[in-house]
C-alpha positions in Angstrom: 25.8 -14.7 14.1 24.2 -12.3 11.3 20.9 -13.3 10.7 20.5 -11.3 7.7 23.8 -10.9 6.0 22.9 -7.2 4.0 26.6 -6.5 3.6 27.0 -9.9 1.8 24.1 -8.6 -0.7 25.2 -7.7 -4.5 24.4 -4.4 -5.4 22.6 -3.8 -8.7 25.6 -1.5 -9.6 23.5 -0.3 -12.3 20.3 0.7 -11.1 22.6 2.4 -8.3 24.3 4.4 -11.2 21.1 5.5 -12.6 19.8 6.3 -9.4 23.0 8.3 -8.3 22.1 10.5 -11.7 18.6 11.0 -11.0 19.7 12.2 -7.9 21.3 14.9 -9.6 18.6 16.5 -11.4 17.4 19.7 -10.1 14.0 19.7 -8.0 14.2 15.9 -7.4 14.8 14.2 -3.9 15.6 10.7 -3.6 14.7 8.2 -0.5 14.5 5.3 0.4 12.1 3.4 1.7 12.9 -0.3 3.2 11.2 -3.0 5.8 13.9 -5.2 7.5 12.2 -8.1 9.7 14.1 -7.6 13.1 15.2 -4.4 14.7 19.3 -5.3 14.4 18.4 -5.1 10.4 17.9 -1.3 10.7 21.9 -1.2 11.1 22.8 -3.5 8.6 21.1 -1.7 5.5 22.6 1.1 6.8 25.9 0.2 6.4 24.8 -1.4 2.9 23.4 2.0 2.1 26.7 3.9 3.1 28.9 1.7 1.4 27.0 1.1 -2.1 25.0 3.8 -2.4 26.1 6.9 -0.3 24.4 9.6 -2.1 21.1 8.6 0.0 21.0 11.0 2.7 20.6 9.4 6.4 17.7 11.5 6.6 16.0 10.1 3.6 16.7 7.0 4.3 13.7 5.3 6.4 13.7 1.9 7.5 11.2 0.4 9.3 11.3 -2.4 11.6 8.9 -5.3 11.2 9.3 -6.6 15.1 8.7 -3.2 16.2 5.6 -3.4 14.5 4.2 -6.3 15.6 5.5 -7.9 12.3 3.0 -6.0 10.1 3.7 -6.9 6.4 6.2 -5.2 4.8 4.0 -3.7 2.0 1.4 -2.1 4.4 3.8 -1.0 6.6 5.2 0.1 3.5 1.9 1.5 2.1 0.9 3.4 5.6 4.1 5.2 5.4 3.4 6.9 2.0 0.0 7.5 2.9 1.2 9.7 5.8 4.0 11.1 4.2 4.0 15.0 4.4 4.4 16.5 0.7 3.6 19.8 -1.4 2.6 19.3 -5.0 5.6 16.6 -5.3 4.9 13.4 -7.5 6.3 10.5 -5.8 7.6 7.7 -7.9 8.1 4.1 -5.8 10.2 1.5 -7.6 9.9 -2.3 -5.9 11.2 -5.6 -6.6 8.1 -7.4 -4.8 4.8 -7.2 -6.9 2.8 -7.8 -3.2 4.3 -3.7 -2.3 3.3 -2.3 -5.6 -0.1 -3.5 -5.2 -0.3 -3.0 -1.7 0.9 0.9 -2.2 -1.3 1.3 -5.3 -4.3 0.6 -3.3 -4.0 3.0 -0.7 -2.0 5.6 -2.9 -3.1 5.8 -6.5 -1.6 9.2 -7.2 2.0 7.5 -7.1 3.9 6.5 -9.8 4.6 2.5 -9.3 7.9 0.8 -11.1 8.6 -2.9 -10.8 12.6 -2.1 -10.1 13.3 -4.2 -13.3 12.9 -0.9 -15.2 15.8 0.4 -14.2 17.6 -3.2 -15.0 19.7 -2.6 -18.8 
């Protein structure tokens, strides 16, 4: 029984599209940054990832595991992992669809730029 279904999710076909573009553009590195609650998630969004939206690399593609993190919220574990993420000079931009990460990653981050993912929505 699949608890959690990801391959059964609808793709926002095109916010992928404008993503796919961005990822395009010269000097500009897309990843993606998810929380899944049990471990047997991680493969699931995966699979998602490789079928909808390929042009993520596998190793910008992090995925973090709620029960192997004591079932942390998802927007500090969220949070935590931009705070520590190694960068140059780089501008990070983090688009969400839950208002909790944005806030979450705001507090602990205020040099990134935050997008509720309805921007990308026509």
């Amino acid at each position: 029984d699949n608890a959690y279904d990801y391959d059964k999710k609808r793709p926002l076909y095109d916010s992928i599209k404008k993503l796919e573009e961005i990822s395009k553009m010269d000097n500009v590195e897309l990843y993606v940054l998810s929380v899944t609650r049990k471990n047997e998630g991680l493969i699931e969004k995966h699979k998602w990832l490789d079928k909808y939206a390929p042009f993520f690399k596998n190793e910008n593609r992090v995925i973090i595991s709620r029960e192997a993190n004591d079932f942390i919220p998802s927007s500090t574990l969220k949070s935590n992992y931009l705070k520590g993420f190694k960068r140059d000079e780089s501008i990070i931009v983090v688009i969400d669809d839950d208002p909790q990460n944005l806030k979450e990653i705001n507090k602990l981050n205020d040099d990134i730029i935050l997008l509720k993912d309805t921007a990308l929505i026509d």
